[in-house]
N, C-alpha and C positions, 0 to 999 in steps of 0.2 A: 635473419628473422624469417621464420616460415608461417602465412598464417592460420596451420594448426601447430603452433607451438603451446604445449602447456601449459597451465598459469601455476603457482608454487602455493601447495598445501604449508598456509603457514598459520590458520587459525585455529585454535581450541573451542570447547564447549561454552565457556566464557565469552569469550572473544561471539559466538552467532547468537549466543542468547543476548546479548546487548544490542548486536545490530538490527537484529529484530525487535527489542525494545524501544530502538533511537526511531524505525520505522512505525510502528504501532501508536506510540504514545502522543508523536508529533502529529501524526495525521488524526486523532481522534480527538484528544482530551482539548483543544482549540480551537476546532472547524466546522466539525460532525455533529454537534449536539445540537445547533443553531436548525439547520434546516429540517433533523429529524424532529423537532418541536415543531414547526413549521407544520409537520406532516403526521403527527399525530399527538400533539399536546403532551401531556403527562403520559401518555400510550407511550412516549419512546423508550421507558422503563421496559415495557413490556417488549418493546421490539430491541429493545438492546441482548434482552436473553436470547429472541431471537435469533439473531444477530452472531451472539454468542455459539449457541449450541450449532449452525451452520458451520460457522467459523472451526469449531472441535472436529466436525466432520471431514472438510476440507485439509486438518492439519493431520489427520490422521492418512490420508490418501497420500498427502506430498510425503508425508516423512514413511511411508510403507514406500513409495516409489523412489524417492531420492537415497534409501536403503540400497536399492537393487541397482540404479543409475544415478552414482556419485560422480558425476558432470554438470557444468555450467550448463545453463539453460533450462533447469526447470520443467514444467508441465510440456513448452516445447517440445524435450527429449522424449518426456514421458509417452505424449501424443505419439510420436515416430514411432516410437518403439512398439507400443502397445496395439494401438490403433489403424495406423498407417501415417502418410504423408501430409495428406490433406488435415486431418485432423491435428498433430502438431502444429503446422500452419498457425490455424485456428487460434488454435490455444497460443502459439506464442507470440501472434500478431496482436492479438487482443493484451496482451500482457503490457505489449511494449505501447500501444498508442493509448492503454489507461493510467498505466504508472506515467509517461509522460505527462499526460491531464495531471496527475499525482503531483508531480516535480513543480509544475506549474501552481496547483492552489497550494502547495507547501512554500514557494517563493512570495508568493501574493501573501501568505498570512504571516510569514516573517516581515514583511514590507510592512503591513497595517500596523504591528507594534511596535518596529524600529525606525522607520523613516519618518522624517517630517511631511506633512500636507504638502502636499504636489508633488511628492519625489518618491512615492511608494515602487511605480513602476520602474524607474531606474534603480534604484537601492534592488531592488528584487531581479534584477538583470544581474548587477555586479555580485549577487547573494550565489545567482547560479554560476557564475564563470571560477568563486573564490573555488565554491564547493568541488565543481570540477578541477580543479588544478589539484584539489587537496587528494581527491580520487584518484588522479593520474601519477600522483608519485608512490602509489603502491597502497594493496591493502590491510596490509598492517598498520597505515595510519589513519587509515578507516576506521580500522576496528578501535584504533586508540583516540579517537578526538571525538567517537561516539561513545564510548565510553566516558568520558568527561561530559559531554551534552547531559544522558542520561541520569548522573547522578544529579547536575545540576535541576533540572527538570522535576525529579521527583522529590527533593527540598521544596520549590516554590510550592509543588502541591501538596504536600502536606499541612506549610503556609496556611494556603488557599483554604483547605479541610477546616484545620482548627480555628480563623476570621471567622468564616461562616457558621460552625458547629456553637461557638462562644457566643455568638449573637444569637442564635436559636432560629430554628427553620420552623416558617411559616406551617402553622397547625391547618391540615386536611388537602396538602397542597398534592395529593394524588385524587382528588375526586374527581367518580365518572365522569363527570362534566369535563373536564380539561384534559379529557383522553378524546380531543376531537379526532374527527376522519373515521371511526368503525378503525374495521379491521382493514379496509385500504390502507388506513392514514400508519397502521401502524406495519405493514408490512412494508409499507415503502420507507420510512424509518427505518426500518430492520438492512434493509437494501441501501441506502444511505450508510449507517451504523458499520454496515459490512467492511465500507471503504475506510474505514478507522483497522480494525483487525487483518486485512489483509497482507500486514507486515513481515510475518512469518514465511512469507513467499521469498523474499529477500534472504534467509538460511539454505533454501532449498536451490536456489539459482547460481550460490557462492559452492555448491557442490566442489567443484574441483579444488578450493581453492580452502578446504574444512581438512582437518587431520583426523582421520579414522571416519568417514564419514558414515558406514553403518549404525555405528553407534552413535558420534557426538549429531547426528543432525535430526534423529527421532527426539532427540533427548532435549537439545536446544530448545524445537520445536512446541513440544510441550509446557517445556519450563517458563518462556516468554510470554505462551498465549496465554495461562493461567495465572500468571503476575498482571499481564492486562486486564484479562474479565474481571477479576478483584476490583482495580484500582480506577476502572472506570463504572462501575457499579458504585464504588462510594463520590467520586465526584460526578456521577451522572443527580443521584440524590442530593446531596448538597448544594449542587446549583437551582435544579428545580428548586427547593426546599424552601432557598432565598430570593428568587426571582418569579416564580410561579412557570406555569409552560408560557405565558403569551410573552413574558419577559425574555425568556429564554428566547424565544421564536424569532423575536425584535432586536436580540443582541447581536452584535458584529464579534463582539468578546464576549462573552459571557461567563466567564471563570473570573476575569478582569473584576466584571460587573458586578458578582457576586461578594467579589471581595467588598469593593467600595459600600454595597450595600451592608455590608457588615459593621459600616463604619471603622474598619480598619485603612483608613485611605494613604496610609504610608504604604500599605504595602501592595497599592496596584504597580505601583512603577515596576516592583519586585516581581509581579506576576505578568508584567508584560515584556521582565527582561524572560522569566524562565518562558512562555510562549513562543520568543524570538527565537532561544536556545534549542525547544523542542522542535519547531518546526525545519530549524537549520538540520537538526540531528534528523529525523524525516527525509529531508531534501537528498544528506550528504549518504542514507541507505540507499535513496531509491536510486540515484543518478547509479549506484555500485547495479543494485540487482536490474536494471533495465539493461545497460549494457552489456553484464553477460549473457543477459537472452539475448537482444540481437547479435554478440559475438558466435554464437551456437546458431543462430538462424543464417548470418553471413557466410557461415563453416559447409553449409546443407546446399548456399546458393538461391535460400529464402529471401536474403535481402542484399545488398550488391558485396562483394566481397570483400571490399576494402576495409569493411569493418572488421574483418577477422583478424584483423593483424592487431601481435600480440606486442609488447613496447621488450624489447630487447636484456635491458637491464631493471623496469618495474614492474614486469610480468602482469599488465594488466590490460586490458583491448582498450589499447589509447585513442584509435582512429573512433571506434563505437562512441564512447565518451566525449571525444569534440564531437562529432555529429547531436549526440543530444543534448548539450550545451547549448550549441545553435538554434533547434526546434525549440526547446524549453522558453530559452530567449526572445523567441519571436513571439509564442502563447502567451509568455507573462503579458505580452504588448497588448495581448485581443481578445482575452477571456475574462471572464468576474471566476470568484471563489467556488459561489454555490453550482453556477454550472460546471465548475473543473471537474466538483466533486462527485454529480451524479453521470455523467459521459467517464469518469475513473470508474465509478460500480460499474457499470454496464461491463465495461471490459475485463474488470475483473471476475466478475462472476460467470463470465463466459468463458475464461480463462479456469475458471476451479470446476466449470462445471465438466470439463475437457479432463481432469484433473483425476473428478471423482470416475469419468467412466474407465478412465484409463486403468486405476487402480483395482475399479471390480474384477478387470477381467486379468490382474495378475495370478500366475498359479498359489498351488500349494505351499510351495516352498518359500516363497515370497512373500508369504500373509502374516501380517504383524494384529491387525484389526480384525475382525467381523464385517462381512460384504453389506451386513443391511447399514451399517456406516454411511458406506458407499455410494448405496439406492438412495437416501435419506439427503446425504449433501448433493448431489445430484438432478434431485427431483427438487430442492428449497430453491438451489441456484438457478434452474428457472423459471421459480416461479416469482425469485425477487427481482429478476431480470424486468419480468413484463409489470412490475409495479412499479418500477422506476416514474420519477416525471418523466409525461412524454417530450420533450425537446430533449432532454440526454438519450432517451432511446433512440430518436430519431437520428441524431448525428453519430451515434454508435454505429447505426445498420450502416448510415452510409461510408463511413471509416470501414468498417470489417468489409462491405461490396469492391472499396476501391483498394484495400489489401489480396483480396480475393482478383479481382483484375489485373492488378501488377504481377500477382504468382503465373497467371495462366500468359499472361504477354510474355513475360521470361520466359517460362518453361517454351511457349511456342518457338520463341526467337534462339533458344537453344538449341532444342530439337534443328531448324531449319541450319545454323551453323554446323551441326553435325554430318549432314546430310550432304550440305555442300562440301565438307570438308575429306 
């Protein structure tokens, strides 16, 4: 076992459009609606398009670069390549310490629907250890046990839809009034909202591991992010519809909520198994797309290298995968939901905005999009950066400072081994 050994192109177009659905769907349709009500009432309509049209920008950048560099790691590579060092860095440290955040409010909202009172935190330990083993025995069984998540998933909400459509949504329940916060409230929703759609990152990072990836990972890419903006556009309405924004705002569940308010009360337990389901399928994307960035960062000697190593017979960076098992496990212990989710945007959106510049300055030959794409997703990402709440910004800078400190202590301590040597 060497660790640059290859990982084995063994998934189709199928196979990364689901994974990016099992990531997408868990992290939004469960989590994300609650605090962007929070932050801008019936506004989060408007900040979801937001949200949205970002999101198209960003996916068009990854899948013009994961075209040209079909390798694990993502905006990482992209960074290196494109930009230089530092900038990869950048981008792919932020990746790995926001999807972690990720992995963590994805264990936590499995635990509020599945565990008994007082046992949320452990159930959502043993949620990440299950998912990691599932990871470690290859990802072909990724692809296939997400694939079952998904379809379950989108049953329940469908569900969900016709409970609430059949009872009837509250008449006027988009009135200016309940678009609280201006346009703060709603751009920081939008940056919130982001952290639901950035699943598609998850296709671009399985790079080595996609069959024909010029083609099948543009293609994935698109076909997943547009089955989401749909699908959370009609249950973004339908919950508002039935709970109003401050209900919405108040919810821990709110899809749950909406049901029960429907008076269909047989069928929360249904909508808090498919929650459970989504979140697992969430959890068991992202644990896959975090580790192959850091496998691709440990390969560069961005993070220590014992993560590179690649597992002999299931071709997957198994040392990577316990390592963030471990982190994950110890977050679930010390973080709430709402803050997992806005310290995730932060990282992500510095991670896409690394993403889009990377992209502008590929040549001719490389150009699948239009550069003002580019400008566009680029300039949104930071400007939804600086709306974030400020406590997730604030523990972002300091995370990015102390990844930025560990790159320049290594590199020193390298350099001076060389010198000695």
């Amino acid at each position: 076992m060497t660790s640059h050994a290859p990982l084995a192109r063994r998934l189709g177009t199928v196979d990364a459009v689901f994974i990016g659905l099992g990531s997408m769907i868990g992290a939004g349709i469960f989590s994300a609606f609650a605090p962007a009500a929070e932050a801008a009432g019936a506004g989060l309509l408007i900040g979801l398009v937001i949200a949205a049209i970002v999101a198209f920008c960003n996916a068009t950048a990854s899948a013009q670069l994961a075209a040209q560099y079909p390798t694990s790691g993502g905006t990482y590579v992209y960074g290196r390549e494109q930009l230089g060092d530092w900038w990869g860095f950048a981008a792919g440290w932020s990746f790995v310490v926001g999807k972690t955040a990720s992995c963590a409010a994805m264990a936590l909202t499995f635990a509020a629907y599945a565990a008994p009172a007082g046992w949320e935190k452990p159930v959502a330990v043993v949620a990440v250890v299950a998912l990691a083993a599932a990871n470690y025995r290859g990802v072909t069984r990724t692809a296939t046990l997400t694939k079952a998540i998904v379809v379950v998933v989108l049953l329940v909400l469908a569900l969900a839809v016709v409970a609430c459509t059949s009872a009837g949504l509250e008449p006027g329940f988009l009135r200016p009034a309940d678009a609280a916060g201006g346009w703060y409230g709603i751009l920081q929703s939008a940056g919130l909202l982001f952290f639901a759609f950035a699943g598609y990152a998850r296709i671009a990072t399985m790079g080595e591991e996609v069959r024909a990836p010029e083609r099948t990972i543009p293609r994935a890419i698109t076909i997943a992010l547009s089955i989401v903006v749909v699908l959370y556009a009609v249950v973004a309405v339908v919950v508002l519809g039935s709970l109003g924004a401050s209900g919405v705002a108040a919810s821990s569940a709110p899809v749950a909520d909406a049901v029960a308010a429907s008076g269909w009360a047989w069928a929360v337990p249904v909508v808090g198994f498919g929650a459970a389901a989504a979140s697992l399928g969430a959890l068991l994307s992202l644990i896959a797309g975090v580790g192959r960035t850091s496998l691709a960062m440990a390969r560069e000697g961005d993070l220590p290298r014992w993560l590179a190593a690649v597992h002999p017979r299931f071709r997957v960076p198994h040392h990577a995968e316990i390592a963030i098992a471990v982190v994950v496990s110890i977050l679930v212990l010390v973080v709430d939901l709402r803050g997992a989710i806005a310290f995730s945007s932060f990282g992500v959106l510095l991670y896409y905005f690394v993403a889009n510049v990377a992209a502008f300055t590929q040549g001719r030959e490389h150009r699948r999009f239009p550069r003002i794409l580019q400008a566009f997703g680029a300039l949104a990402c930071a400007l939804l950066v600086v709306t974030l709440p400020p406590l997730g910004i604030a523990a972002g800078i300091v995370v990015v400072l102390v990844g930025v400190g560990y790159r320049m202590l290594a590199r020193r301590l390298s350099a001076r081994s060389e010198r000695q040597s």
